[in-house]
N, C-alpha and C positions, 0 to 999 in steps of 0.2 A: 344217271344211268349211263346210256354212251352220247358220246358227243355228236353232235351234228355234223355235216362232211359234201362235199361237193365230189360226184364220181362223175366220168364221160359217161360211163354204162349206165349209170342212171337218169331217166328222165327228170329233170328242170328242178333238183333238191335243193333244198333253199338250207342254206347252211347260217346257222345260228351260232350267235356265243351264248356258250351255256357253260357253269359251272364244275369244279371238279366231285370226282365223284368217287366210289362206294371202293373201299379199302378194302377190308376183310373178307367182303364176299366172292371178291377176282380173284384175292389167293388161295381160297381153301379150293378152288380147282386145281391150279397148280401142284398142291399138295398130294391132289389125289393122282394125277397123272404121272406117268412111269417114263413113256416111252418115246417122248419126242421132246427135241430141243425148240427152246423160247428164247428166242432173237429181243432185243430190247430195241428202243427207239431207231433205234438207225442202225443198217448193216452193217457197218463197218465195229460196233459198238458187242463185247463179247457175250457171245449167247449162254443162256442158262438151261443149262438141261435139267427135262423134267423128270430124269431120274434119279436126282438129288433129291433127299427124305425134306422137305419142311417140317421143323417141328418145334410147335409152340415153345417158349422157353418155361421154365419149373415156376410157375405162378406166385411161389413163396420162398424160392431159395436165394434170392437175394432183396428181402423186405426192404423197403426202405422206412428209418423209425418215425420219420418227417408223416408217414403219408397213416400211420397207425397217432398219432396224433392227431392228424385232421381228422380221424374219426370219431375218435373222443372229442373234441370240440364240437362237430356235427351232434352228438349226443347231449352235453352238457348245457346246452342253450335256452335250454327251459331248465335250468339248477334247481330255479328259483322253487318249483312245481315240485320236485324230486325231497328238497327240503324239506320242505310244508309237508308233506303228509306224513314224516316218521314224528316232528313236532307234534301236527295234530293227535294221531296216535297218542303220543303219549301223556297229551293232557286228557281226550277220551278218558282213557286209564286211571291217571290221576282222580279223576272226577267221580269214576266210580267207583274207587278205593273209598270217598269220603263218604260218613256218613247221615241220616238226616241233619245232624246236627248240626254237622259242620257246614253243610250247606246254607243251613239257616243262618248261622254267624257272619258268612260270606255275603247275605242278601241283606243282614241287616248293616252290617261294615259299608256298604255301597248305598245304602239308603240314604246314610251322614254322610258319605264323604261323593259333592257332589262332584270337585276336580276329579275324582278316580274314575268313576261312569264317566264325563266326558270325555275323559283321556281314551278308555277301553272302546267307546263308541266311533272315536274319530281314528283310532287305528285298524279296528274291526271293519271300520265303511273304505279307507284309504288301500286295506290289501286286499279287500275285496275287485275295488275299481282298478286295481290297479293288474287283478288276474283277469279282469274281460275286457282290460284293453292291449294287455300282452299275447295275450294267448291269440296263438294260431287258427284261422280260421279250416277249419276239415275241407279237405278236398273229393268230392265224391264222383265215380265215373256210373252215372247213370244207367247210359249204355252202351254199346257201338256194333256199327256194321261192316261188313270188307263187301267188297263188289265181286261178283261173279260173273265173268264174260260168256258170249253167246254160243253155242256151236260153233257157230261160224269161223271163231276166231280161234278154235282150238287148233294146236298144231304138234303133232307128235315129233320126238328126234327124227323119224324118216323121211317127214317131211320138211322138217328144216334145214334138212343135207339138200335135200331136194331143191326147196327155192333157195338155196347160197350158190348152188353150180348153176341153176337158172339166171342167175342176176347178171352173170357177167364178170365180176368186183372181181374174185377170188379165184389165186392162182391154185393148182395144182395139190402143191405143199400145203396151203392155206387150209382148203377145203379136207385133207387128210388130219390137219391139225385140228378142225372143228370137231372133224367126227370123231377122232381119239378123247376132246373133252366133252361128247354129248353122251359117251359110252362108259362112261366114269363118274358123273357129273351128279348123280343119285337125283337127276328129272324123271317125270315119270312121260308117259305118252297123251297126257290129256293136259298141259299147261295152255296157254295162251299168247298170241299174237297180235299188235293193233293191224286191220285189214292193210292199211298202206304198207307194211313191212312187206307182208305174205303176199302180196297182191301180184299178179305180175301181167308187165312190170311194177316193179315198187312206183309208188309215190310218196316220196320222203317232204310233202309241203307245209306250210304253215297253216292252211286250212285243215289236214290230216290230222298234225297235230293237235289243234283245239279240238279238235272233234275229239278224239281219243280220251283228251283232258276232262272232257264234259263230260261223255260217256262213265269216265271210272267218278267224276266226285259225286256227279246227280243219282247214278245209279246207288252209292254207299249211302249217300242223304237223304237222300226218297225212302229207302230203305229205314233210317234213323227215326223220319219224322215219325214214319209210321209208327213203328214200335214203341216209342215211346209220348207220341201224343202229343210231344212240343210243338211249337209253332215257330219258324223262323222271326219274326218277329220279336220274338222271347230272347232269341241269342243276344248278347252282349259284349261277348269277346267272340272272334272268328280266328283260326290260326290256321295257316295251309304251309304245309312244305312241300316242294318240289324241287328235286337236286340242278335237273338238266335241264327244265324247261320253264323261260322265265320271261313269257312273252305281256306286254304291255298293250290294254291295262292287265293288271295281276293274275295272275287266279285264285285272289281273294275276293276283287272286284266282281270278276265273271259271277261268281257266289253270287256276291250283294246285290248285282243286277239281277241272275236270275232268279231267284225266290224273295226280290223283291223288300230287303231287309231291313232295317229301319236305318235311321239318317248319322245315329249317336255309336254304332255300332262300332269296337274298338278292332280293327282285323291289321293281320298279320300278314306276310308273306316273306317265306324262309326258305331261301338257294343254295346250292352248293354245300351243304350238310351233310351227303352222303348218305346210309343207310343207316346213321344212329339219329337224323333230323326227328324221328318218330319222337322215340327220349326226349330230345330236347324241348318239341314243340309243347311236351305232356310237362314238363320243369317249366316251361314261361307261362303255361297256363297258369298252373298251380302259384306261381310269384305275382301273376294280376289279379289272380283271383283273392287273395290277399290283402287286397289295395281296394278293389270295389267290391263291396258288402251284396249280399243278396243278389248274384249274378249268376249267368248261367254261360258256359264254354263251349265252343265248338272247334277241336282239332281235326283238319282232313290231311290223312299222309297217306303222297300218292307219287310215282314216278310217271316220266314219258317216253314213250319209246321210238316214236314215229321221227323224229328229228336227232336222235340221238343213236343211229346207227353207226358200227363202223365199218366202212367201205374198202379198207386196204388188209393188204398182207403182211403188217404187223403183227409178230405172236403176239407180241406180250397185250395188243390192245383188243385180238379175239377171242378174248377168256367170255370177254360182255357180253358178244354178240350169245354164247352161248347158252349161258346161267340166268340172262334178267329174262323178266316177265310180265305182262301186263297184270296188274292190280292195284289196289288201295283201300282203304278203312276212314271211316268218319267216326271219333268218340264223343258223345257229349259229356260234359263236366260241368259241376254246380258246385257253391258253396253253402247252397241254402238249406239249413237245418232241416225245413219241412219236407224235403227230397231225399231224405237218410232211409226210408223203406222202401222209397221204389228204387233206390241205387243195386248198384252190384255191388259194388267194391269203391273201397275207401284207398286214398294214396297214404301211403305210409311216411318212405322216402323217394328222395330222386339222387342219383350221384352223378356229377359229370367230370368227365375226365379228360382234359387235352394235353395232347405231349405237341404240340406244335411249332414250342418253342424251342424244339429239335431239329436239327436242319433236314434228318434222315428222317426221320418222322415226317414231318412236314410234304417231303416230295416224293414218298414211298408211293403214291399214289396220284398220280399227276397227269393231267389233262394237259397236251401238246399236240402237233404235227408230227405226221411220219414223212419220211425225205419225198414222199409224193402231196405234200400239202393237205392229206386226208387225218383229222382231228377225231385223236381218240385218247383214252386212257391209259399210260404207262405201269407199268406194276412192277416196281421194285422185287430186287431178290430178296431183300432184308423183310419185305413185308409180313409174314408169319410170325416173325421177331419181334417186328415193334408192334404187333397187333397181342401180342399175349405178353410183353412189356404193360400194355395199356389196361390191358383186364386185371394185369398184377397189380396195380396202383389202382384202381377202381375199387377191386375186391378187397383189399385191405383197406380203403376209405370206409367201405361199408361194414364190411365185418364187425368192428365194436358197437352200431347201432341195429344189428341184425342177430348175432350168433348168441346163443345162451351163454355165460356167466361162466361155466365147466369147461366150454371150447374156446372163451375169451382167456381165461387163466391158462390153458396149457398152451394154445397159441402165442401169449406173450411169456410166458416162461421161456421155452421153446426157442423164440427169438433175441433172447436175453441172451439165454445161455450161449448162443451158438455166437452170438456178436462178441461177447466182455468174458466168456467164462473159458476160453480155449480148450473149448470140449466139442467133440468131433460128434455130431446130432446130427443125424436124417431131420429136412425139414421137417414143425409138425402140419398135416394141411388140414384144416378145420373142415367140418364135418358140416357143409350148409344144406346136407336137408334138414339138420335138427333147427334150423330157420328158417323152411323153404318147405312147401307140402309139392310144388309146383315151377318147372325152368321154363321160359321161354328164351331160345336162344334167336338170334337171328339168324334166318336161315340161308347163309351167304353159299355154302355149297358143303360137300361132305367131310371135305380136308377139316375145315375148324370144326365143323360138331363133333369129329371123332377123336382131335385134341384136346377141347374143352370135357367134353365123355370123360376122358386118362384123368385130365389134370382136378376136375372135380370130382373124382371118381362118383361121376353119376349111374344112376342103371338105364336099361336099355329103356323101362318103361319110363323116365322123367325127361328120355331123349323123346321119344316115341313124335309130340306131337312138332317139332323142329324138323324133325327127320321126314314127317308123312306131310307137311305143308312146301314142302321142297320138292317131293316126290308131285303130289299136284299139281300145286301151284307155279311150282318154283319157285327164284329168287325177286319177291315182289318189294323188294328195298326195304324203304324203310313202314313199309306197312304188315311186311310176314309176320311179325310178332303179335299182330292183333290178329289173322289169319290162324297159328298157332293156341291162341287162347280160345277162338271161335272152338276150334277142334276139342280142346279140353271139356268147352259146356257142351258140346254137343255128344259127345262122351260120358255126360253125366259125373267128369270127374269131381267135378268142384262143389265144396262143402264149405257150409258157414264156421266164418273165422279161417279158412285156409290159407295162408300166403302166396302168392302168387312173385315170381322174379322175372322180369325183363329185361335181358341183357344185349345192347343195339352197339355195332361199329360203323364208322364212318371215315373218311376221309380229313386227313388234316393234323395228327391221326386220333381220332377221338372215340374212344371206349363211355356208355354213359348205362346210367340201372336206373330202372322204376320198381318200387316195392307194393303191391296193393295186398288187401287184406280183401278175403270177400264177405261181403254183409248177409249174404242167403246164401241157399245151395239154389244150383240151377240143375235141374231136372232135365235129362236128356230128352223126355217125352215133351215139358213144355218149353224147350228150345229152339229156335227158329231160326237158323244162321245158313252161312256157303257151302257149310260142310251139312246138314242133316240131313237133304234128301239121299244120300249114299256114305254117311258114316260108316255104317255095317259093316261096308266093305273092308274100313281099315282095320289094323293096320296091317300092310300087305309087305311080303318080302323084296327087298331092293335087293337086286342085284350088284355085284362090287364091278363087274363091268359085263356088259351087253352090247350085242354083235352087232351092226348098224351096215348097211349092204352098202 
């Protein structure tokens, strides 16, 4: 989230090293802002006005063939499976073509010949064992929660202008620059703050901190155990991501310690992954889960915000202070076959995508000092760029293992022609709801959802729940997307067999997809999530900007 920071105006803030952070989400404000120039790192360093258009670059007009390859590869890994059953088929066939007779000729041929029956039986027994020990074990996501903060902690844009000129920190300029991204920003007036931010004075301490930390996992787990009747005891795998706050012991530990866990328990803890850590941590479940049979998973992705403010008059590093928001989500995941009716949703695929072996990539999004020693987040001008560079390689990784057969053929034609055939073609851009009932974008700010909207020509309704978890919630990192889908079941959108697509960025610069399938429809009436006691309400009209006193 934002980095930690020592200010005079603030009382006794214990400044932490904490990880780089969330990519995509700082620039799609930028994007949206018109009217004022963003200074980078240091004064002297030339500013980027925000009345420069950001705009995603053409998702497919420069494919690369490399990365439509790795998709087929991704597809082909079970051949073996794809094989076998046009075979089977057609000895089926075979079989029922013959008739008694021939049957019986066959049964008495194998009675005398006893090498042929052993031969048939040891290859019959060898491909059998040899598909239940190949074969992938199903990923199922039982259930999960997001957390929902108190009244107390709500804080509207006017009041956030309000404690930023209260604080002290923020000069003149600063505080005009806030309120031009709080008026753009597509927040709505009911998001959240941890009390130490709001509080005034602030208390930016490490006590704040945990506190805040425990508040958003217990509140999401309490919530999980409930709903689904496991017992902490049962978990086997534990995974927690948190970008900026990585105090010791973990905050996998603080789990184990407090609900008391068992001794064997395999736990994770994941930094500095930025707002796609969600992705990732739901990909390393699904790879352990793999490895130990009959287990049960627990992912918590959650940010911090209480230590990870920023205090100076940096533009480019008070996009954060803006956009992020207190929240987080706990999912459970199983492998165990006996857990396939109480699940939701089955994982399909997972796609991860890092470009970091780029230098611009790599630093588009970079945790440093401003020339007052106050520790925040830089934001490249290129950032828009390499972040719809990264969905481009993402999305063409996935597309062959996603898109029907009719939009995988005119897709590679399409790119054939335009690469080897010297014929002048509008890219072609595949058509992913014909593989998709359902988007989750990450909800980093309005700039990229309204890029992504273009470039995938989505409609307003598949943006809808991106768009109103931002408006809420806010930017709650890498946990909106679970936030988002909450909306969807409580909406009663979601239907058995539907597709669901999760698309998270992150810093470093990593683009990453989870694909689930859902195993029932969830009824908006027996729905119980963050969003139902006031779903009704949505989805409500965002203003493109709103006047802030």
């Amino acid at each position: 989230m934002l980095p930690s920071v020592t200010h005079s105006h603030i009382p006794t803030p214990t400044p932490t090293s904490t990880l780089d952070r969330h990519s995509q989400t700082l620039s799609s404000q930028l994007s949206s802002l018109r009217h004022s120039p963003l200074q980078m790192t240091e004064p002297d360093k030339p500013a980027m006005s925000l009345k420069q258009k950001f705009v995603m670059p053409d998702l497919l007009k420069t494919v690369n063939l490399k990365y439509v390859k790795l998709g087929y590869h991704y597809l082909i890994q079970h051949a073996m499976y794809l094989l076998l059953l046009p075979l089977c088929m057609a000895v089926a066939a075979e079989m029922g073509r013959l008739r008694h007779v021939g049957m019986r000729a066959i049964w008495d041929m194998l009675q005398y010949n006893l090498v042929n029956v052993m031969l048939f039986s040891t290859t019959l027994v060898f491909v059998i064992t040899i598909y239940f020990m190949t074969r992938p074990y199903p990923v199922y996501m039982v259930d999960f929660a997001c957390y929902k903060a108190t009244k107390m902690d709500m804080c509207s844009n006017e009041d956030f202008m309000r404690y930023s000129a209260a604080m002290g920190a923020f000069n003149d300029k600063s505080l005009d620059f806030q309120r031009k991204i709080c008026e753009r920003s597509g927040l709505g007036e009911e998001t959240y703050l941890p009390p130490a931010v709001i509080s005034e004075p602030p208390n930016p301490c490490m006590a704040e901190a945990r506190l805040e930390a425990e508040r958003v996992m217990f509140g999401a787990l309490d919530d999980l155990f409930a709903k689904t009747g496991v017992k902490p005891k049962d978990v086997g795998i534990l995974i927690v991501n948190c970008s900026l706050f990585v105090p010791t012991p973990s905050l996998s530990a603080i789990i184990v310690n407090h609900y008391n866990m068992r001794g064997n328990v395999r736990s994770v803890n994941l930094g500095g992954m930025g707002c796609s850590a969600g992705v990732i941590s739901i990909d390393l479940a699904k790879h352990l889960l793999q490895v130990h049979r009959n287990t049960t998973a627990l992912v918590v992705s959650m940010e911090n915000i209480t230590l990870n403010w920023y205090w100076g008059n940096d533009k480019s590093k008070l996009v954060s202070n803006c956009i992020f928001r207190m929240g987080g989500a706990a999912i459970l995941l199983s492998n165990c076959r006996s857990l396939r009716k109480k699940s939701k949703y089955e994982l399909v695929h997972s796609v991860r995508t890092h470009k970091g072996a780029d230098d611009k990539a790599f630093s588009c999004v970079f945790q440093e000092e401003d020339c007052n020693m106050n520790i925040g987040v830089s934001l490249s001008k290129e950032l828009m760029m390499i972040a719809g560079n990264a969905l481009k390689v993402n999305i063409t990784t996935l597309g062959p293992m996603v898109l029907p057969l009719s939009e995988q053929i005119l897709f590679f034609a399409s790119l054939l022609l335009r690469r080897f055939g010297r014929v002048k073609l509008k890219p072609y851009i595949p058509d992913f709801k014909l593989a998709f009932e359902h988007f989750c974008i990450h909800a980093g700010g309005r700039g990229v959802l309204d890029e992504i909207e273009k470039n995938l020509s989505l409609t307003e309704w598949h943006m809808e729940p991106s768009r109103m978890t931002l408006f809420r919630f806010g930017n709650t990192s890498s946990s909106s997307l679970w936030y988002e889908l909450a909306y969807m079941e409580a909406k009663g959108r979601v239907k058995k067999g539907d597709r669901v697509w999760q698309i998270a960025f992150g810093s470093g610069f990593k683009c990453n997809s989870a694909v689930w399938r859902s195993l029932r429809a969830v009824k908006s009436r027996d729905c119980s999530n963050v969003w139902s006691s006031f779903v009704d309400k949505f989805p409500v009209k965002v203003p493109t900007v709103r006047n802030l006193p």
